[in-house]
C-alpha positions as CSV (number, residue, x, y, z in Angstrom):
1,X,4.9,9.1,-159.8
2,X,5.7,12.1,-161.9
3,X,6.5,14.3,-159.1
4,X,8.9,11.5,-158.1
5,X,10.5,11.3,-161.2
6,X,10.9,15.5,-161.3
7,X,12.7,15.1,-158.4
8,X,15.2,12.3,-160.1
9,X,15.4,14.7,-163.0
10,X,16.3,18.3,-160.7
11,X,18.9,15.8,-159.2
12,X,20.4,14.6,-162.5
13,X,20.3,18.4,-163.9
14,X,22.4,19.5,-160.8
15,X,25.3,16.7,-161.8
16,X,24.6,14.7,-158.3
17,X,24.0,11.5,-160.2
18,X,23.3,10.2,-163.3
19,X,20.7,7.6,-163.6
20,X,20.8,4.6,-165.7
21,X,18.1,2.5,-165.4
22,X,15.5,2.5,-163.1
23,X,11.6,1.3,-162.3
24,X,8.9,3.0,-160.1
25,X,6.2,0.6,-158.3
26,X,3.4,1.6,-156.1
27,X,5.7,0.7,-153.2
28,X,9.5,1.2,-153.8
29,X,11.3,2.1,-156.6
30,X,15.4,0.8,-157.5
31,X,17.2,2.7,-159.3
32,X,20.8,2.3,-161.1
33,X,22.9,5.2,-160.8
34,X,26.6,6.4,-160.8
35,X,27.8,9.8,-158.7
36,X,30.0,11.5,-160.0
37,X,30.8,13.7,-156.7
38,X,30.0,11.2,-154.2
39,X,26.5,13.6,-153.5
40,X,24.2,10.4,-153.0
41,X,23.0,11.1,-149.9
42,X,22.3,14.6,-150.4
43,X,20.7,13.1,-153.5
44,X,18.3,11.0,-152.1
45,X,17.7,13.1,-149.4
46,X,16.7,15.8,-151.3
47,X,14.4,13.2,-153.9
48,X,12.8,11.9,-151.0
49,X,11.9,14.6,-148.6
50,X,10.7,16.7,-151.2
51,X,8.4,13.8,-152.7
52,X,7.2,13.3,-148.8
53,X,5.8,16.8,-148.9
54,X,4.1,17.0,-151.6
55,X,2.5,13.8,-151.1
56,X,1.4,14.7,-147.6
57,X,0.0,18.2,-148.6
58,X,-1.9,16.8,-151.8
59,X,-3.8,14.1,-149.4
60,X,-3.8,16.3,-146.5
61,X,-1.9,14.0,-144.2
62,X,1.5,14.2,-142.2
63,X,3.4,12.2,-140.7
64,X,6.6,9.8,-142.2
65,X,5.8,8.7,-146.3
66,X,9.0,6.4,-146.1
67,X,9.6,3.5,-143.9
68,X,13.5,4.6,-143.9
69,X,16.6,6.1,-145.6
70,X,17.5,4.1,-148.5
71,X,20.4,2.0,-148.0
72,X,23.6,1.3,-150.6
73,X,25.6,-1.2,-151.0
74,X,28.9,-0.9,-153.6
75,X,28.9,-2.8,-157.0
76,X,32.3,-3.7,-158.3
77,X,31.7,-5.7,-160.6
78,X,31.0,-4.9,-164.3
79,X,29.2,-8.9,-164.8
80,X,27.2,-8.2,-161.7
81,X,26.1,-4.4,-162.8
82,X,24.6,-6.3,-165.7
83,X,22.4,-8.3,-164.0
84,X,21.1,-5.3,-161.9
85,X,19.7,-4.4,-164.9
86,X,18.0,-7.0,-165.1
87,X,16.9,-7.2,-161.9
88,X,15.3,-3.8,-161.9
89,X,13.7,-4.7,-165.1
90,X,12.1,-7.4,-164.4
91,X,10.3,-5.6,-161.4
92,X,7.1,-5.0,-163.0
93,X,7.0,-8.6,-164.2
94,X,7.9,-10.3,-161.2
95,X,5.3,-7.7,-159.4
96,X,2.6,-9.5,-162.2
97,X,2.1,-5.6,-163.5
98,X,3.1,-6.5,-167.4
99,X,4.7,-9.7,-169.0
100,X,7.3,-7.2,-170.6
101,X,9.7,-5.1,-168.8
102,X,9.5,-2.9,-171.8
103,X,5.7,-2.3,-171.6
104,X,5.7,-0.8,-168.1
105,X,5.8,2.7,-168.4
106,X,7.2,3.7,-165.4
107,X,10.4,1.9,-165.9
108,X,13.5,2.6,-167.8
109,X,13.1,-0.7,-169.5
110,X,10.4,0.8,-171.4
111,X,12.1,4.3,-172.3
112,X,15.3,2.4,-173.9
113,X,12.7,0.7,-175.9
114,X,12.3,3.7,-177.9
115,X,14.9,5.8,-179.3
116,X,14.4,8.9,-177.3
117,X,13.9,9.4,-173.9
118,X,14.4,11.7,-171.0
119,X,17.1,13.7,-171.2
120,X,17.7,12.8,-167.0
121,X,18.6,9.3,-167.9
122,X,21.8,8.7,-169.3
123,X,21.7,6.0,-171.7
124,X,25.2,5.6,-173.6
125,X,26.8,2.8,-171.1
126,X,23.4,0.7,-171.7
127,X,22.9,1.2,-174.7
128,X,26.6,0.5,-176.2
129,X,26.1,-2.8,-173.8
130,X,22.8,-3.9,-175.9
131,X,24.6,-2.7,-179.1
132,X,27.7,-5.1,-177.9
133,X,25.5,-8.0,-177.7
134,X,23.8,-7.7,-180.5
135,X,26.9,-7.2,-182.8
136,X,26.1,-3.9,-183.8
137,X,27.5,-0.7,-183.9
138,X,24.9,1.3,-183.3
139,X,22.2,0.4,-180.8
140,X,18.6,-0.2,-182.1
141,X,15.7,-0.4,-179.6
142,X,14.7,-3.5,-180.9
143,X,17.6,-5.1,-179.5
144,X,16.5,-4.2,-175.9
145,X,16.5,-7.5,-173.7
146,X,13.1,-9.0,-173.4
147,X,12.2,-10.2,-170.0
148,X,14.2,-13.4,-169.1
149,X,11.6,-16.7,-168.1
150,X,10.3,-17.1,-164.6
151,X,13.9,-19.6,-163.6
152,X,16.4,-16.6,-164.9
153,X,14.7,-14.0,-162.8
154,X,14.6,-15.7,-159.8
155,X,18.0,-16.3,-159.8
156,X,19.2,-12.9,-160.5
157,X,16.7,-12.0,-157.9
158,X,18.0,-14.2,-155.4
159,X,21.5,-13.3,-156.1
160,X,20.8,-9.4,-155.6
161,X,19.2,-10.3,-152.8
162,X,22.2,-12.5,-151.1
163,X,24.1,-9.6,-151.9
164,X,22.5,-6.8,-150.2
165,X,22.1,-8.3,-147.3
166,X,26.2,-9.1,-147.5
167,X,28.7,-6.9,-145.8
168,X,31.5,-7.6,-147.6
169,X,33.3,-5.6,-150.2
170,X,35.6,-7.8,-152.3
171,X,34.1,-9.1,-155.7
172,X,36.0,-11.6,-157.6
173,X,33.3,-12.2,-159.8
174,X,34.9,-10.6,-163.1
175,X,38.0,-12.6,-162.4
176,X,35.5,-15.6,-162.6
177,X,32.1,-15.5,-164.7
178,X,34.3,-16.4,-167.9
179,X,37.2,-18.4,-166.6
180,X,37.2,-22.1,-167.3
181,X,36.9,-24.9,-164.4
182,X,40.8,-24.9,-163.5
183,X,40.8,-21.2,-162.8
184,X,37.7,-21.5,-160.8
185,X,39.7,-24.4,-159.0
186,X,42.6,-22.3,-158.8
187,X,40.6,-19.5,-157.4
188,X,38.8,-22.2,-154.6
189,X,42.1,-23.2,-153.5
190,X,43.1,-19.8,-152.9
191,X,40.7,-18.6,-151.1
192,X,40.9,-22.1,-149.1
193,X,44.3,-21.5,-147.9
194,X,43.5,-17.9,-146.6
195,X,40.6,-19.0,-144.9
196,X,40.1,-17.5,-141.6
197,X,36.1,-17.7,-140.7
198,X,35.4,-14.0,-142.1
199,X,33.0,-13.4,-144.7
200,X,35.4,-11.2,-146.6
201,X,33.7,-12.0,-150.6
202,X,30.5,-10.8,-152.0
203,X,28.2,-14.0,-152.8
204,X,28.8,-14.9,-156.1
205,X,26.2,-18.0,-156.4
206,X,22.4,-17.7,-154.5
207,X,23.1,-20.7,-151.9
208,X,19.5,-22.5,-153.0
209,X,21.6,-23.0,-156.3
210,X,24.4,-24.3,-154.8
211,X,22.0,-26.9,-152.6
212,X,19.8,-27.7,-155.3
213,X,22.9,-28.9,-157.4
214,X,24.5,-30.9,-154.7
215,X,20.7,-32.5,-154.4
216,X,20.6,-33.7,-157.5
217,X,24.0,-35.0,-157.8
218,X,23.6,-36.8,-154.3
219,X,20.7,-38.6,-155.5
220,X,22.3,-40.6,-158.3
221,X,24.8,-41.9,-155.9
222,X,26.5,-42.0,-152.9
223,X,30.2,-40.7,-152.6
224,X,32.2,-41.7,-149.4
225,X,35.9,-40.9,-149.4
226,X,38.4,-41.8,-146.3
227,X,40.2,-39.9,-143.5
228,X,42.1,-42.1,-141.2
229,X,39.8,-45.1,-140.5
230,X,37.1,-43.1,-140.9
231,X,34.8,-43.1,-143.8
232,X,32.4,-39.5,-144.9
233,X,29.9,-38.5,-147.2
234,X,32.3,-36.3,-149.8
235,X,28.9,-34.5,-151.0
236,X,27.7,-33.4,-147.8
237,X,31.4,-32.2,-147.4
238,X,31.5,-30.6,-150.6
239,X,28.3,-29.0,-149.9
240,X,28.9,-27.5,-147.0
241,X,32.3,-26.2,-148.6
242,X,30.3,-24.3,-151.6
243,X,27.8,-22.8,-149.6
244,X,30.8,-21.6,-147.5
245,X,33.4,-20.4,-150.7
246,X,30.6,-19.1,-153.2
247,X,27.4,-18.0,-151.7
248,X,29.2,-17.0,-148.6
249,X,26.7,-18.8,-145.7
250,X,27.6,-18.2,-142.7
251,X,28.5,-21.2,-140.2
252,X,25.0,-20.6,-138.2
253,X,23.1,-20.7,-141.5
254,X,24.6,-23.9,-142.7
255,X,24.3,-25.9,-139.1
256,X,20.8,-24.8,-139.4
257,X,20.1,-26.0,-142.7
258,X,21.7,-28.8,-142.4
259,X,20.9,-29.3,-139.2
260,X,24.4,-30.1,-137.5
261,X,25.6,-27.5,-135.1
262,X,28.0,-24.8,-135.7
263,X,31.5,-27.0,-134.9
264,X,30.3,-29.6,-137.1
265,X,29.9,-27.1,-140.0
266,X,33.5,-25.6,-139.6
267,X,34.7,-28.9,-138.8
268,X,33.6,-30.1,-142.8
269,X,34.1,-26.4,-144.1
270,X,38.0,-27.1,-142.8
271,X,37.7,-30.6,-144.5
272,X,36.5,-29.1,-148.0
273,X,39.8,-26.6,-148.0
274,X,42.3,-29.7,-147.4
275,X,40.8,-32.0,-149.7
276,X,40.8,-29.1,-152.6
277,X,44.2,-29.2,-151.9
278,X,45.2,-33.3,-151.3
279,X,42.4,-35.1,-153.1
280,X,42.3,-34.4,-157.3
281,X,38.8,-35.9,-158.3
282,X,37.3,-33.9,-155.1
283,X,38.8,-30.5,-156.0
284,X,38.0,-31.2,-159.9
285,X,34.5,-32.2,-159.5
286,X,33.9,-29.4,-157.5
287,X,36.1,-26.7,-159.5
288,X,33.0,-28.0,-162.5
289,X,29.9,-27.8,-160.0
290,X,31.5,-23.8,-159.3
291,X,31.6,-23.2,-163.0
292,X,28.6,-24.9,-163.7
293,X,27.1,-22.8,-161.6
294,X,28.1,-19.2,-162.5
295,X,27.3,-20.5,-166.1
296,X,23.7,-20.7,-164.9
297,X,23.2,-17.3,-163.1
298,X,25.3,-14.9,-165.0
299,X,25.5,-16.8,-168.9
300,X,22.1,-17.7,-169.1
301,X,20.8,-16.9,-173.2
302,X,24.0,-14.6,-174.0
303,X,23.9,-12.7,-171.5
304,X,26.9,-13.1,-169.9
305,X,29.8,-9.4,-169.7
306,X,32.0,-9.9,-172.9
307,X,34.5,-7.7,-171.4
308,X,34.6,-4.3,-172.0
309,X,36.8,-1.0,-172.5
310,X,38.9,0.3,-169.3
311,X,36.4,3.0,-169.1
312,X,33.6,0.1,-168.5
313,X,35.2,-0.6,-165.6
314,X,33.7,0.3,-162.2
315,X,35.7,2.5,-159.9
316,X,36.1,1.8,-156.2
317,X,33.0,4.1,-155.6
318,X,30.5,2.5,-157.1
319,X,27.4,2.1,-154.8
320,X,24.3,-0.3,-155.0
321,X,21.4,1.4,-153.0
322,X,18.1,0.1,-152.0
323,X,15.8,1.0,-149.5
324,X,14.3,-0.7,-146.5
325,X,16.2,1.3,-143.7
326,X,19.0,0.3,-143.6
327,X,22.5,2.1,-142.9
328,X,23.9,3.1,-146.0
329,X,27.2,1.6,-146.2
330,X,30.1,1.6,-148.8
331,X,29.3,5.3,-150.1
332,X,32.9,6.9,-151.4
333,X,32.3,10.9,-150.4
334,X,34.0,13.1,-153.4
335,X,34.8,9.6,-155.5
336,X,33.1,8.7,-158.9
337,X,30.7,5.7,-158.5
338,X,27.9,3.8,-160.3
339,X,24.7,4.0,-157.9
340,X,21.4,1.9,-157.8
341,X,18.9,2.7,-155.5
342,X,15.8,2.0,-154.5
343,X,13.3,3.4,-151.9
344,X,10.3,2.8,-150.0
């Protein structure tokens, strides 16, 4: 693991990225970085070949030590870089390795627990974010976020997830996370009327969140609005509508799940768009499920984005990278971006 993290450092040193938080595991590693001259690949590249010789020498082996290039993915959003911190943090603990991020020591969780660490990893964004939520000036490592409980990590998990295995590139997330229910609504109707069956938006809820609270509202009661002489179940409706708008299912998904077939599903996707648009209680109720919601996965305990200075923001190419083999995509060659990456 120390060559490994030699190789990080040599890549930090020559300006190709700057790391912000990462952890190492036995099996992949994720790492959150940004590039300031659009040299990921040759980055990685470099990190992972190198590591693959040395590992194959010391053991006397050859042959392939990764399964594949890592893959990126871009990260636009300020609110959602927050929980990738998180969700690299809470590797270790998910991986039953510590109950403390912060006690792993090959993780940066445990580095910004001390005031000092390697000079490779570039702590002032992090840091000034702790400091931020901890009304301080000046950041103290005692402030470092413990792990979150077993209910907060899975839904940051499952929302990384969701989003790495997305294509899409838009992120309205930061217009969202802190916006009451009518700008959520407003936001719904929106994207309703430009609707065209293209999976154009990041997910912005995990879609077991979005069933499991349509579940429980369905079971205190039924809800059957009108269309014509024709009567329908508004929570079926609604569901497939949110699974659709903010975890961004696709139409196969949803038929499967629910078990209707794919026509059915646009057919009530297309009746969740008109009746946020006719039908006041339908659009309302479900403008308060949608904030609800992002309450739960991105404001859980305080530790929801207050904001932030311009230079907070992300720039256009900022990069999420994992590995697993996949095609890299979103990469901005020669542009500034925010990286996280993670290999196996």
């Amino acid at each position: 693991m120390r060559y490994f993290l030699t190789q990080v450092a040599k890549a930090a040193r020559r300006g190709e990225i700057e790391v912000h938080a990462w952890c190492l595991l036995t099996t992949h590693f994720h790492m959150l970085v940004r590039s300031p001259q659009g040299q990921l690949s040759e980055a990685m590249r470099r990190i992972q070949n190198t590591y693959a010789r040395y590992f194959n020498r010391s053991r006397r082996r050859d042959g392939p030590l990764h399964r594949g290039r890592f893959s990126s993915k871009p990260v636009r959003s300020l609110t959602y870089r927050k929980n990738l911190v998180h969700y690299i943090d809470n590797n270790p603990v998910d991986a039953g390795l510590v109950r403390d991020a912060r006690e792993y020591r090959w993780c940066s969780a445990n580095q910004y627990s001390r005031r000092r660490g390697p000079r490779w990893l570039t702590r002032n964004w992090l840091e000034g974010w702790v400091a931020e939520l901890s009304g301080s000036d000046q950041y103290d490592p005692a402030d470092y976020p413990r792990s979150a409980a077993t209910g907060a990590r899975r839904l940051t998990a499952a929302i990384v997830e969701a989003r790495c295995d997305s294509r899409a590139m838009a992120d309205d997330l930061d217009a969202l996370v802190h916006q009451p229910a009518p700008s959520v609504l407003a936001w719904m109707q929106r994207k309703a009327k430009l609707a065209d069956g293209t999976m154009a938006q990041q997910p912005l809820i995990p879609a077991t969140l979005v069933s499991r609270a349509i579940g429980a509202r369905a079971k205190r009661g039924n809800w059957k609005l009108r269309s014509g002489r024709q009567s329908f179940d508004a929570w079926r409706t609604m569901h497939v509508g949110l699974l659709r708008h903010l975890a961004t299912v696709r139409f196969k998904a949803i038929a499967a799940q629910l078990e209707i077939t794919c026509a059915s599903a646009r057919r009530i996707a297309d009746r969740h768009d008109r009746l946020l648009a006719t039908n006041t209680e339908y659009a309302q109720v479900a403008a308060a499920i949608g904030h609800e919601l992002l309450g739960q996965v991105y404001r859980p305990e305080g530790r929801a984005a207050r904001g932030g200075s311009e230079e907070d923001k992300f720039s256009p190419g900022s990069v999420l990278s994992s590995s697993g083999g996949e095609e890299e995509e979103g990469e901005v060659e020669g542009g500034v971006g925010w990286v996280a990456g993670c290999g196996a």
